[in-house]
N, CA and C of each residue as an Amber inpcrd file, in Angstrom:
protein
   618
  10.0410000   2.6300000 -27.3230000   9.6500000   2.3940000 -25.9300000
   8.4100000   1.5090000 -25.8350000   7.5540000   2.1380000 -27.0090000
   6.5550000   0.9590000 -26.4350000   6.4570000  -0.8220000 -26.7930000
   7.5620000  -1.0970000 -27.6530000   7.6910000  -2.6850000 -27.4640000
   8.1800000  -3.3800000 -26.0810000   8.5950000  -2.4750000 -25.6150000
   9.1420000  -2.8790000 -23.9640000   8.1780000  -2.5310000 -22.6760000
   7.0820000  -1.9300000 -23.2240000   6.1170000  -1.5880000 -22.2210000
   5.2800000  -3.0080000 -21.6620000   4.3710000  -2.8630000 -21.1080000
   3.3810000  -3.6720000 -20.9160000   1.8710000  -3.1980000 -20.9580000
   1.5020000  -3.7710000 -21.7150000  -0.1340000  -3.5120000 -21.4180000
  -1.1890000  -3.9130000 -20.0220000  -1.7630000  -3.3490000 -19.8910000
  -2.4680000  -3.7330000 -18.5250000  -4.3260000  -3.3860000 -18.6040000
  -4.4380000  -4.6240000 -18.4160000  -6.2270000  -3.7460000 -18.8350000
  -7.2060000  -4.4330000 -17.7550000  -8.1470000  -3.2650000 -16.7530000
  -8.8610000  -3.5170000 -16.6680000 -10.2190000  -3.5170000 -17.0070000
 -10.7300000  -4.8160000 -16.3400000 -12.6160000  -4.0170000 -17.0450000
 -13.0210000  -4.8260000 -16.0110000 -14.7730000  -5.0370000 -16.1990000
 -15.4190000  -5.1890000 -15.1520000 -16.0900000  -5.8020000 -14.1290000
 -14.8440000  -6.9420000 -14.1400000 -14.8130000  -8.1970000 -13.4180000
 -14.3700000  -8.1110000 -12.1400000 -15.0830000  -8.4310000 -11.0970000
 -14.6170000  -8.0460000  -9.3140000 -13.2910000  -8.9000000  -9.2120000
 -12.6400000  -7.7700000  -8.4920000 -11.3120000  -8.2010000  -8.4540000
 -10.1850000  -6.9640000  -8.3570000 -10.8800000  -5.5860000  -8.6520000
 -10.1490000  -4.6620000  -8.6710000  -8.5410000  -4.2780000  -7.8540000
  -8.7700000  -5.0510000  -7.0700000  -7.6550000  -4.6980000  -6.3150000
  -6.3010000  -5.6340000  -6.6800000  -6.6950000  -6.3180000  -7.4240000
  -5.9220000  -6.9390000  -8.2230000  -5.4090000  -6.0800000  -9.4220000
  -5.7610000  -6.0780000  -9.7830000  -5.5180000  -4.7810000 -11.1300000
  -4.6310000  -3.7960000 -10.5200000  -5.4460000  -3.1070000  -9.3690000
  -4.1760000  -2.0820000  -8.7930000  -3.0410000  -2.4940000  -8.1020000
  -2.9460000  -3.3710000  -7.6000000  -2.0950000  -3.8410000  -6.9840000
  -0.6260000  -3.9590000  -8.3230000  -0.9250000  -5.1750000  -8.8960000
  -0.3680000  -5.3280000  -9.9580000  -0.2080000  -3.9980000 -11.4430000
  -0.6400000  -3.0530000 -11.4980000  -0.4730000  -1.8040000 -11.8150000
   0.9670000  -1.3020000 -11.1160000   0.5590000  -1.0700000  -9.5680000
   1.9870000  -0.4480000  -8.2020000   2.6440000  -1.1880000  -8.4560000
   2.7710000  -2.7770000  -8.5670000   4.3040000  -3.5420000  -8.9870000
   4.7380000  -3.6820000 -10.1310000   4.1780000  -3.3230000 -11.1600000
   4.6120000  -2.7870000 -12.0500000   5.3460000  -1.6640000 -12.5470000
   4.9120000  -0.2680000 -11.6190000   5.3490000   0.9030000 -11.7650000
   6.6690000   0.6740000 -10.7160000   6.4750000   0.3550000  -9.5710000
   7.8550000   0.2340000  -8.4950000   8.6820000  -0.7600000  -9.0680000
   8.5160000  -2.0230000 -10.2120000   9.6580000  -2.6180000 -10.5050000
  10.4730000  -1.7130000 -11.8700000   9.7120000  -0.8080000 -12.6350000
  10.1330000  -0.0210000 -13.0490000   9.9650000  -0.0760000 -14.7530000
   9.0580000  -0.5330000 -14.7270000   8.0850000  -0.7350000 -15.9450000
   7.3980000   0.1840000 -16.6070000   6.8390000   0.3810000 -17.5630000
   6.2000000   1.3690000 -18.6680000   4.9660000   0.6980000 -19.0810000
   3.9980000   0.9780000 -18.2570000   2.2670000   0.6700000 -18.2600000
   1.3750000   1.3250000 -18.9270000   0.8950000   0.4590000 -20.2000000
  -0.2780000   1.0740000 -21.1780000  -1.0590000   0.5320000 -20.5590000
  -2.2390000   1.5320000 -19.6520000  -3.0800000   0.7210000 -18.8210000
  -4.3490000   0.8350000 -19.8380000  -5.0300000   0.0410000 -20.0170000
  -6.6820000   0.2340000 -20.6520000  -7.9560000   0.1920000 -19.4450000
  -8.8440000   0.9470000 -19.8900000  -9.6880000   0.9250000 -18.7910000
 -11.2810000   0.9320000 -19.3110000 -11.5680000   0.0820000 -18.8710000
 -13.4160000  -0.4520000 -19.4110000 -13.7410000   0.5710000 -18.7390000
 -15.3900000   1.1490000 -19.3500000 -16.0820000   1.8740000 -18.6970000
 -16.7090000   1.0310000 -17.6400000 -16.8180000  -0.3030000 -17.1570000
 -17.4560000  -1.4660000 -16.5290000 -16.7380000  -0.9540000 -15.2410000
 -15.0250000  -1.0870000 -15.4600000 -13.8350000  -1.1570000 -14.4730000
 -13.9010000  -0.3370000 -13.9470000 -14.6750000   1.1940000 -14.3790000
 -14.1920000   2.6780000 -13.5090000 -15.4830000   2.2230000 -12.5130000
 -16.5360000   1.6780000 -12.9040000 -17.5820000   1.3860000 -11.6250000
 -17.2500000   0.6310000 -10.8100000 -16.5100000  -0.7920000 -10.9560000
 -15.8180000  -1.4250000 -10.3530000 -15.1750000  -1.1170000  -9.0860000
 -14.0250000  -0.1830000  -9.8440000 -12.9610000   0.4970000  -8.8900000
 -13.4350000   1.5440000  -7.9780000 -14.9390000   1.9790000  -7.9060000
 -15.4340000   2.5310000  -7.1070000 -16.1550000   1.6270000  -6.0580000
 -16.1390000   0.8110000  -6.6150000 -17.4580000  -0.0210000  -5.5480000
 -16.1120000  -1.0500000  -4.7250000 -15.5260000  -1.3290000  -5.1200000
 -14.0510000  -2.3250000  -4.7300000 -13.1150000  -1.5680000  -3.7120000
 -12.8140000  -0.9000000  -4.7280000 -11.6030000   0.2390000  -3.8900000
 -11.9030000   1.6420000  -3.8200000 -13.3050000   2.0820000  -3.7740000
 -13.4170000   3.1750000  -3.2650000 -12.3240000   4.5060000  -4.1470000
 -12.1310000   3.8550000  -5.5060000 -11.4800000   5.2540000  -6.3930000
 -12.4880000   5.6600000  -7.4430000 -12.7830000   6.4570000  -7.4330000
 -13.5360000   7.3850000  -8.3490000 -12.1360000   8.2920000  -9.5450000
 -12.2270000   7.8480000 -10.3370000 -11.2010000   8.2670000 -11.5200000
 -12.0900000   9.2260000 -12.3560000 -11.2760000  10.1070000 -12.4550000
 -11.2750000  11.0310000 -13.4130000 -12.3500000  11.0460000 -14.6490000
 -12.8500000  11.3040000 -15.5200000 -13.1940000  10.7660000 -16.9320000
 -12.2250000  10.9590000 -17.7060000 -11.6150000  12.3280000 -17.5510000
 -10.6280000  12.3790000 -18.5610000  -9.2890000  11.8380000 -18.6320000
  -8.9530000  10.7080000 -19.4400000  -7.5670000   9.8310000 -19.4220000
  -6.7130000  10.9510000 -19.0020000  -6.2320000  11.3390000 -19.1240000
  -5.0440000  12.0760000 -18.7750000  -5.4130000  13.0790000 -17.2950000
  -6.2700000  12.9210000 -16.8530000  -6.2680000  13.3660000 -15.1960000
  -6.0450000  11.8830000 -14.7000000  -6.9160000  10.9950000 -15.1500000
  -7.1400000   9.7640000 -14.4710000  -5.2750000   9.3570000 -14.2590000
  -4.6110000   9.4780000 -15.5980000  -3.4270000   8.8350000 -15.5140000
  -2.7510000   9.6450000 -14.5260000  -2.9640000  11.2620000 -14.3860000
  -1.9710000  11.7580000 -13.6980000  -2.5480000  11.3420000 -11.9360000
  -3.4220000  11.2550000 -11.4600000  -3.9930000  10.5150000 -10.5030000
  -3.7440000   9.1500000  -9.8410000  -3.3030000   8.1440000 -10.7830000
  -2.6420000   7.2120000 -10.5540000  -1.3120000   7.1970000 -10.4420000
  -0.4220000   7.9530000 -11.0820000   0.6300000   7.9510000 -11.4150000
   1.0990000   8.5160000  -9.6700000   0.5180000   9.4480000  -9.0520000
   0.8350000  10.2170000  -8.0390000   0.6910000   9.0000000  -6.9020000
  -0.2780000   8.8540000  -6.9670000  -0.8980000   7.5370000  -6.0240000
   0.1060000   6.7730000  -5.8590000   0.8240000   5.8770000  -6.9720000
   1.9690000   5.3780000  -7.1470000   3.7080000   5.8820000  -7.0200000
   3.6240000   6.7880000  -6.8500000   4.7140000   7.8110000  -7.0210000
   5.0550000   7.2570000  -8.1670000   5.0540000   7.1910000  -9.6490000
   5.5280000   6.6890000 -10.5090000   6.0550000   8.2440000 -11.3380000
   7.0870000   8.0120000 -12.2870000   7.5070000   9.2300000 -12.7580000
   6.3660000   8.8310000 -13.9760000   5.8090000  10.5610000 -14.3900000
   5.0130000  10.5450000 -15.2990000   4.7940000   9.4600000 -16.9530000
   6.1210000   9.8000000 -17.1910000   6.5470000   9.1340000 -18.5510000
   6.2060000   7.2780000 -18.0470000   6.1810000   7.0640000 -17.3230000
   5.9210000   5.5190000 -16.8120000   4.7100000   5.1650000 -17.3160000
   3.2490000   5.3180000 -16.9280000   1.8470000   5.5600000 -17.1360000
   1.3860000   6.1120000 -17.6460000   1.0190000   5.3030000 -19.2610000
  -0.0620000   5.6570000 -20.2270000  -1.4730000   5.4510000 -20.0070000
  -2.3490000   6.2720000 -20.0800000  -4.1950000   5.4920000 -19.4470000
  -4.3670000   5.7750000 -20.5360000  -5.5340000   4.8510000 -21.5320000
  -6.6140000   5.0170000 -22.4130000  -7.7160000   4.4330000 -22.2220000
  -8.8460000   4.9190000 -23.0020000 -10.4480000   4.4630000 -22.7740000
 -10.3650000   3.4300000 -23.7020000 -11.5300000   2.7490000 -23.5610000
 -11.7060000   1.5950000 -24.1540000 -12.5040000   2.1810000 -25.9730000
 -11.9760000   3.3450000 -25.9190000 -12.7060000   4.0570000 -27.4280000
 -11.1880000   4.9400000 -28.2310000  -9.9900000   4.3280000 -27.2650000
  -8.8430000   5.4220000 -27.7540000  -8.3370000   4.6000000 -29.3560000
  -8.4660000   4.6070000 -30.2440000  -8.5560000   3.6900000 -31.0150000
  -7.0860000   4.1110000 -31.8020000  -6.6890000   5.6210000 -31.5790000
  -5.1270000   5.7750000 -31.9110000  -3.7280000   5.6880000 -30.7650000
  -4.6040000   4.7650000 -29.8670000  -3.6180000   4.3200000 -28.9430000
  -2.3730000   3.3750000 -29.6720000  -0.9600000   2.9980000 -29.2800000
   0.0180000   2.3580000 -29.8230000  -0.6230000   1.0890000 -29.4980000
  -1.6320000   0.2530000 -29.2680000  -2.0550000  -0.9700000 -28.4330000
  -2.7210000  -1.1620000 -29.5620000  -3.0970000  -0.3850000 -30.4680000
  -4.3190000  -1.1740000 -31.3060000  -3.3940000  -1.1890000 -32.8450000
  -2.3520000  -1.6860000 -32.8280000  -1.6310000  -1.8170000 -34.4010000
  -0.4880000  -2.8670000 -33.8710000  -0.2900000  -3.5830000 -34.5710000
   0.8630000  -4.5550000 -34.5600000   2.1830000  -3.9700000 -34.7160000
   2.4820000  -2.2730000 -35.1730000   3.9420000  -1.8830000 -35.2060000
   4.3090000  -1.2760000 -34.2780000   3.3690000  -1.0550000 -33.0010000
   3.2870000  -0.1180000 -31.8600000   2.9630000  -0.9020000 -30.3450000
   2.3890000  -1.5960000 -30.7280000   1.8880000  -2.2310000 -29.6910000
   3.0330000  -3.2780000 -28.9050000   3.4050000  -3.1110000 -27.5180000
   3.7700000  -3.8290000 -26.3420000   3.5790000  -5.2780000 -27.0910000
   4.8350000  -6.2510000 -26.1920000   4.5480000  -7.5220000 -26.8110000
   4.0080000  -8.3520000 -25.3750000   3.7830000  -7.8810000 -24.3010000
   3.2460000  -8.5160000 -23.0040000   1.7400000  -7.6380000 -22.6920000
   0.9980000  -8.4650000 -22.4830000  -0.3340000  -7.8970000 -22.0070000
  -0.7380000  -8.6430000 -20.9860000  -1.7030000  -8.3210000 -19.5930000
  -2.0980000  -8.4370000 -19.1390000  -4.0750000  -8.2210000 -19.0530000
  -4.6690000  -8.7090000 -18.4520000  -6.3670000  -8.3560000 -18.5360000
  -6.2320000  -9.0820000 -17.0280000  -6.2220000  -8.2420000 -16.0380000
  -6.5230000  -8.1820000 -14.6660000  -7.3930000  -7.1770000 -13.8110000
  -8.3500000  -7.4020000 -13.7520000  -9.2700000  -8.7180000 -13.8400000
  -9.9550000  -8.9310000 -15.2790000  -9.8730000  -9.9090000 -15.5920000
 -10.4510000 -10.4210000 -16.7590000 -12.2250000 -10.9720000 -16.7690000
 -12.9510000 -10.3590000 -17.2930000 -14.7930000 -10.3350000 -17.3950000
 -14.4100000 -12.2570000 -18.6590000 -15.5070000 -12.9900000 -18.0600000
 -15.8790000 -13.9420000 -19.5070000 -16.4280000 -13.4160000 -20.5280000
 -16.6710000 -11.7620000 -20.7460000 -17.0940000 -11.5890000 -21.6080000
 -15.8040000 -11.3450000 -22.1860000 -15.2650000 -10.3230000 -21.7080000
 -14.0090000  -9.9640000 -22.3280000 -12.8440000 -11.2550000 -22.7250000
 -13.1190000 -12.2530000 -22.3580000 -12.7830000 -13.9590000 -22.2750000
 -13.4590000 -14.3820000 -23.6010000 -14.4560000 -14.2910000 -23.5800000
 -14.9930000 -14.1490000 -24.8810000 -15.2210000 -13.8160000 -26.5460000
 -14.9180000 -12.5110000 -26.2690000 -14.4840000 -11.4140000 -27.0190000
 -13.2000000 -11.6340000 -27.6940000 -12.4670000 -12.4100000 -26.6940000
 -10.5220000 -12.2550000 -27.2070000 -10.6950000 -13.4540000 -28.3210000
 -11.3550000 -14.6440000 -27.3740000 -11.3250000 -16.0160000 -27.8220000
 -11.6790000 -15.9290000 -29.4130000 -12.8550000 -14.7140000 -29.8620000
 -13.5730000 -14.4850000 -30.9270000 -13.1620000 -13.9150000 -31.5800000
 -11.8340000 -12.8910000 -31.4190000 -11.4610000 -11.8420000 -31.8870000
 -12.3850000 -10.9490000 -32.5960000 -13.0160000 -10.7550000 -31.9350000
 -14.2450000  -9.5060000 -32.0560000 -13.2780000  -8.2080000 -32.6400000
 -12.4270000  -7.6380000 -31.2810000 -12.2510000  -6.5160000 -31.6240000
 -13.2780000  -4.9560000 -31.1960000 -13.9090000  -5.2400000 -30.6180000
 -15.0670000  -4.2410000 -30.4530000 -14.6620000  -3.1030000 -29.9750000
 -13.3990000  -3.1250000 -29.0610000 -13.2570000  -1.6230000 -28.3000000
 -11.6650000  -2.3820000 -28.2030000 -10.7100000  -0.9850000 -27.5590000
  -9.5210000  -1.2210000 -27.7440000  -8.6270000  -2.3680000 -26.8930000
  -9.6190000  -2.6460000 -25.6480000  -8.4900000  -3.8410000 -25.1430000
  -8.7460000  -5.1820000 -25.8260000 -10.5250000  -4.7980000 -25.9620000
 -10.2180000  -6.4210000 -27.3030000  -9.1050000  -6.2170000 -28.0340000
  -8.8460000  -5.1810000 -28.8790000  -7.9630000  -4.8360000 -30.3480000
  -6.4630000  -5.1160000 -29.7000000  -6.6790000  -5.1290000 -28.5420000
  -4.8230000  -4.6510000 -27.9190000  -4.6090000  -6.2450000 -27.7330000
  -5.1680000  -7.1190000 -27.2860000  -5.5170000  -8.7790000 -27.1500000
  -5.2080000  -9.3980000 -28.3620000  -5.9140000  -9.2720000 -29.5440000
  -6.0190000  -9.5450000 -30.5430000  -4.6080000  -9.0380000 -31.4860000
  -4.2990000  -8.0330000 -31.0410000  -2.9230000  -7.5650000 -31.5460000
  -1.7410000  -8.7080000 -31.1870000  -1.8830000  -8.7980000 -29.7820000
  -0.6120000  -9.1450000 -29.1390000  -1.1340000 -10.9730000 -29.5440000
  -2.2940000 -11.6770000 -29.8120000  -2.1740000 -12.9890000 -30.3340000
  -1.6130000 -13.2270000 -31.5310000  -1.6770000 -12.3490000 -32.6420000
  -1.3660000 -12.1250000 -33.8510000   0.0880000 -12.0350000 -34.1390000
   0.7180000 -11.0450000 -33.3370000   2.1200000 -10.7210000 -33.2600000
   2.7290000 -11.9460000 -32.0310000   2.1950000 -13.0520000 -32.0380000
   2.9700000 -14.3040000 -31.1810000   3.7500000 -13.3870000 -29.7500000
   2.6290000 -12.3980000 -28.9360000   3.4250000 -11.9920000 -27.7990000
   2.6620000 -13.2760000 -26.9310000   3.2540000 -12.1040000 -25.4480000
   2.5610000 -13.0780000 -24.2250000   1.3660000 -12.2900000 -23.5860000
   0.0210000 -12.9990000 -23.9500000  -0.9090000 -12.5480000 -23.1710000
  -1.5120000 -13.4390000 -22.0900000  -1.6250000 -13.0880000 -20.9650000
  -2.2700000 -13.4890000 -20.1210000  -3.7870000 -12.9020000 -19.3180000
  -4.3400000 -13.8110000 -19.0140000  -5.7480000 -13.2640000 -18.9850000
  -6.2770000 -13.5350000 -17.1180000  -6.5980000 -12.8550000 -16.2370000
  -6.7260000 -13.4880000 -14.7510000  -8.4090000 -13.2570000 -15.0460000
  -8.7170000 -14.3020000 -15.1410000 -10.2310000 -14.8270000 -15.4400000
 -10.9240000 -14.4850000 -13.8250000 -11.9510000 -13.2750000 -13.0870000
 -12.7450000 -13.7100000 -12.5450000 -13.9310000 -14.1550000 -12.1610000
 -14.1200000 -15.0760000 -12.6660000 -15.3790000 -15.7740000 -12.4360000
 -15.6730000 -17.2040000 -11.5480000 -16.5690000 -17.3570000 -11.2120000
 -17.4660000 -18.7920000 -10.4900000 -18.6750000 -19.1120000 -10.3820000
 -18.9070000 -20.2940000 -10.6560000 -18.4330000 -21.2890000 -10.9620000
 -18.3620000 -20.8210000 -12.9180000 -17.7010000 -21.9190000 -12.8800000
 -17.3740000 -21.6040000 -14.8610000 -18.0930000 -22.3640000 -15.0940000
 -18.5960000 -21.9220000 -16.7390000 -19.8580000 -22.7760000 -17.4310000
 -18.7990000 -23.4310000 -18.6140000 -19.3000000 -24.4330000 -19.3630000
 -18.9240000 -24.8180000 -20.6560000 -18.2420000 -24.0430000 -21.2840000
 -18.8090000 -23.0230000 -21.9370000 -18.8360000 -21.6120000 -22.6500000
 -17.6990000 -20.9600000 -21.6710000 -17.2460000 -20.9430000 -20.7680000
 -16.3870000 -20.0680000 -20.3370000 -14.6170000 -21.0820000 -20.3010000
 -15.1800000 -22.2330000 -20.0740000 -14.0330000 -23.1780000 -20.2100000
 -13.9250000 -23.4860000 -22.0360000 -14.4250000 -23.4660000 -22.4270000
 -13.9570000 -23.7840000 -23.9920000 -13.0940000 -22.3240000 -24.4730000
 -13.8270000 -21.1280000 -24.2220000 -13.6710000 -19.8700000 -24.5480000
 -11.6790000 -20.2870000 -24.2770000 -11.2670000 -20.7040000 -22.8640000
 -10.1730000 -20.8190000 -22.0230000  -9.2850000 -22.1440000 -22.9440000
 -10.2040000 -22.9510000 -23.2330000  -9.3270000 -23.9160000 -24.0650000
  -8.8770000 -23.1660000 -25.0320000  -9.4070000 -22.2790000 -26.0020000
  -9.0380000 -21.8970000 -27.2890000  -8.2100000 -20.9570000 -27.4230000
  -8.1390000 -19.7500000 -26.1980000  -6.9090000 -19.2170000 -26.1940000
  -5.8110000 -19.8220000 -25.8310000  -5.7090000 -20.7240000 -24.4820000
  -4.5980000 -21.1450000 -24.4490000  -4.0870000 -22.3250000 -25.6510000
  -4.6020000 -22.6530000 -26.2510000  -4.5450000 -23.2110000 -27.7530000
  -3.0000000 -22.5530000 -28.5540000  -4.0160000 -20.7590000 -27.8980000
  -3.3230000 -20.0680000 -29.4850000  -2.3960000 -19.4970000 -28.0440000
  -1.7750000 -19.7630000 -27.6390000  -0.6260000 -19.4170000 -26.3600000
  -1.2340000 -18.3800000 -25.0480000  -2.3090000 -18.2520000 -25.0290000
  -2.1900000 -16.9820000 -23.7030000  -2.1090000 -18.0830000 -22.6930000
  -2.1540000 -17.4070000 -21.9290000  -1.7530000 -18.1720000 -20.4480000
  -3.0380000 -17.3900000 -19.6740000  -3.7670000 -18.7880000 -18.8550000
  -5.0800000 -18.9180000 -18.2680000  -4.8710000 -19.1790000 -16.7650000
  -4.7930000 -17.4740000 -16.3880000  -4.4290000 -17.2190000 -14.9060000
  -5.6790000 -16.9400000 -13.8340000  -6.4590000 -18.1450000 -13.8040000
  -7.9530000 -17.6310000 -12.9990000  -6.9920000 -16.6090000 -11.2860000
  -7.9150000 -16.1930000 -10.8360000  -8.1190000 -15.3540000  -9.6540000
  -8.4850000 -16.1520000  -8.4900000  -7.2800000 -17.3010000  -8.3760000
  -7.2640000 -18.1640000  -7.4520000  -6.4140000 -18.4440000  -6.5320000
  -6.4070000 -17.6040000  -4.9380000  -5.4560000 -18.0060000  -4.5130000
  -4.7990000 -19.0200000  -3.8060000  -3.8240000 -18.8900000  -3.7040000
  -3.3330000 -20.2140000  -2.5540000  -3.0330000 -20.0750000  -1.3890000
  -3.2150000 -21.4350000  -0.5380000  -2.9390000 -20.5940000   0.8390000
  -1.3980000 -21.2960000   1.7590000  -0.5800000 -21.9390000   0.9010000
   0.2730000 -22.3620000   1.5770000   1.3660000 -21.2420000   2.2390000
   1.0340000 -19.8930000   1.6670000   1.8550000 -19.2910000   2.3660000
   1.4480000 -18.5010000   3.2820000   0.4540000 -18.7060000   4.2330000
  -0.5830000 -18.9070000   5.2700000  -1.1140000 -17.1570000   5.3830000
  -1.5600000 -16.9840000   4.3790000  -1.8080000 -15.4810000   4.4690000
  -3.0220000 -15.2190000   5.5160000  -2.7530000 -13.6990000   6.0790000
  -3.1450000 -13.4720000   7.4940000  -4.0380000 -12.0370000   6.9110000
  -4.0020000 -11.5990000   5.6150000  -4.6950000 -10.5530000   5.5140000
  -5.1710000 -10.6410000   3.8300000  -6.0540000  -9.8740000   3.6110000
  -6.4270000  -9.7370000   2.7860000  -5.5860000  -9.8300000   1.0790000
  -4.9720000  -8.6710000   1.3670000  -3.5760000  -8.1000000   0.7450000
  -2.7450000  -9.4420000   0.4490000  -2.4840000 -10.3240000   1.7550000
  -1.7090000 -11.4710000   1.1690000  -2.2720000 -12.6510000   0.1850000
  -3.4760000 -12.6020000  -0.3830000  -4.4210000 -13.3930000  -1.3790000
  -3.9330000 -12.1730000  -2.1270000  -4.3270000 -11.1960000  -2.3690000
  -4.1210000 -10.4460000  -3.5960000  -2.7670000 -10.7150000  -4.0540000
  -2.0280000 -10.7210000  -2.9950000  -0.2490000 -10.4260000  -3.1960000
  -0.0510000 -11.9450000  -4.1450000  -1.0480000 -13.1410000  -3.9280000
  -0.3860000 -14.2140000  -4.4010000  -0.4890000 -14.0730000  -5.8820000
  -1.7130000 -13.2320000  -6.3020000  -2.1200000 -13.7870000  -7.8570000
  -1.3690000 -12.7700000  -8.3150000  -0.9890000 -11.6770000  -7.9960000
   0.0320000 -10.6150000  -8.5240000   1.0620000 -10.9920000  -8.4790000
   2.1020000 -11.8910000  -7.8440000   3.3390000 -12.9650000  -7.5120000
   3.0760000 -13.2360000  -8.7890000   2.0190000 -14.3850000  -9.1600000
   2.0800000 -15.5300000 -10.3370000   2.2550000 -14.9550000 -11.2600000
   1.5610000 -13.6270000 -11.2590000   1.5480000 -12.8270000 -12.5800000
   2.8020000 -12.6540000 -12.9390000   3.4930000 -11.6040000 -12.2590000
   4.6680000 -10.7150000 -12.0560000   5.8410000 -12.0910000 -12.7600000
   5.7550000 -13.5680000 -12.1930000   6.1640000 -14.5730000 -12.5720000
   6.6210000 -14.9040000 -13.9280000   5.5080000 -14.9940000 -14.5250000
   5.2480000 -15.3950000 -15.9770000   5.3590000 -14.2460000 -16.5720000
   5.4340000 -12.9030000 -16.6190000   6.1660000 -11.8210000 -17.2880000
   7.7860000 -11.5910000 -16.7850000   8.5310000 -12.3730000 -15.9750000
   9.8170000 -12.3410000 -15.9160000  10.3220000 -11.2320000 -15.2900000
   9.3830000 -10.8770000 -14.0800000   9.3120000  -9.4540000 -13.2440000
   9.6640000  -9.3390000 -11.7080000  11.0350000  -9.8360000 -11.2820000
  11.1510000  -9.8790000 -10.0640000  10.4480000  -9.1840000  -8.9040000
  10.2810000  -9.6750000  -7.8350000   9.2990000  -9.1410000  -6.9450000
   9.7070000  -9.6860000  -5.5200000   9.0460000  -9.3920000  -4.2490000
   9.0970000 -10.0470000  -3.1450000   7.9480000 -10.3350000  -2.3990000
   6.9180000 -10.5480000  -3.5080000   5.7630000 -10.1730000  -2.8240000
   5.6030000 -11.7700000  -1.9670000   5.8240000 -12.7360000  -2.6130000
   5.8970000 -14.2020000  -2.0010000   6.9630000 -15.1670000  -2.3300000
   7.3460000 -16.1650000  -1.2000000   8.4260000 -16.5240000  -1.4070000
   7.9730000 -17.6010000  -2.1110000   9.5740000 -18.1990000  -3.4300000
   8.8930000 -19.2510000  -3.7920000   9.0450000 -20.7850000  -3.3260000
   8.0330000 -21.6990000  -3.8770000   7.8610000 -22.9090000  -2.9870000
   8.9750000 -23.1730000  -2.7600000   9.3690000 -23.6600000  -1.2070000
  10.3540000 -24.7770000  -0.8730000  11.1100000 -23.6200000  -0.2910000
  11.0800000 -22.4620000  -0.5270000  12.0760000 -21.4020000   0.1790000
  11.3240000 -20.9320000   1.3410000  11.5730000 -21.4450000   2.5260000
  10.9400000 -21.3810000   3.8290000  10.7530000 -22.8840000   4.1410000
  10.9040000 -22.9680000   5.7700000  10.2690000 -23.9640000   6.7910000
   8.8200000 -23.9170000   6.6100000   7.8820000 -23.3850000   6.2920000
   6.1920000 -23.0920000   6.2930000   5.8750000 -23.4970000   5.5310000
   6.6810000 -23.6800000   4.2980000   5.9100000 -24.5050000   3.0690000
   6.1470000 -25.6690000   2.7830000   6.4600000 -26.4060000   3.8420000
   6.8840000 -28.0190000   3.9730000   5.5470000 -28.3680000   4.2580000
């Protein structure tokens, strides 16, 4: 099961609602989510979206999971210290990862293959084993150092998804900017959705 899962990691780059969002379309398209979670991200997700999670992974997961109506077996949570998670070995580990929202440090970190805590290790796994990682970078303005960091993974194949939305599909709320970068995502993992239509399908996007 878990080569067919997906990894999902946040940490502690503003943007949280991105992360959850894309978490719920993940679980409602009917997916199997190894979520990782920075200690950065649980402050985050309080100050963003007003969730205060659990400490202990396994309340936190059963907390989300409900939130989502997701059936239990769907949603795996680990800390960024679970180091016998299936994410940190190349015979266990998911071949799609996500880092939404993605920190330049943690941009950093991958580019370096540090390894320091487990979503580095889960990154570094899935470059090694030729999966698909993608990274939703939020930051502004970018420095040198954050664009080279971006040259060198996409070098070694991740795909460099900044936290940028678009507005041709004339979004009227908040939710519809979030909905776009979770679209692109959902996209490039081969994950049908309806969250936005695509170009050229509609009179509005002429």
């Amino acid at each position: 099961m878990s080569r067919q899962a997906i990894t999902l990691a946040w940490t502690g780059a503003s943007g949280m609602p991105y992360g959850l969002r894309l978490l719920e379309c993940l679980l409602r398209a009917g997916q199997t989510v190894y979520l990782l979670i920075s200690d950065a991200a649980r402050v985050v997700l309080k100050l963003e979206a007003d969730l205060a999670l659990p400490g202990r992974t396994a309340d936190a997961q059963r907390l989300l999971a409900e939130r989502f109506r997701a059936p239990a077996e769907r949603l795996r949570v680990f800390g960024q210290a679970e180091w016998t998670a299936p994410v940190a070995s190349g015979s266990g580990a998911p071949r799609r990862m996500v880092i939404c929202p993605c920190t330049t440090g943690t941009l950093a970190a991958v580019a370096a293959g540090s390894s320091d805590n487990l979503i580095e290790r889960a990154a570094d796994v899935v470059l090694k084993e030729r999966g698909q990682l993608i990274l939703v970078v939020r930051e502004t303005p970018l420095s040198e150092l954050h664009l080279e960091n971006m040259l060198r993974l996409a070098r070694m194949g991740a795909v460099m998804l900044p936290a940028n939305p678009g507005f041709y599909h004339r979004p009227a709320r908040i939710e519809d900017l979030v909905d776009f970068i979770v679209a692109r995502t959902l996209d490039h993992l081969g994950i049908d959705h309806d969250l936005i239509p695509p170009w050229g399908d509609g009179d509005d996007t002429a």
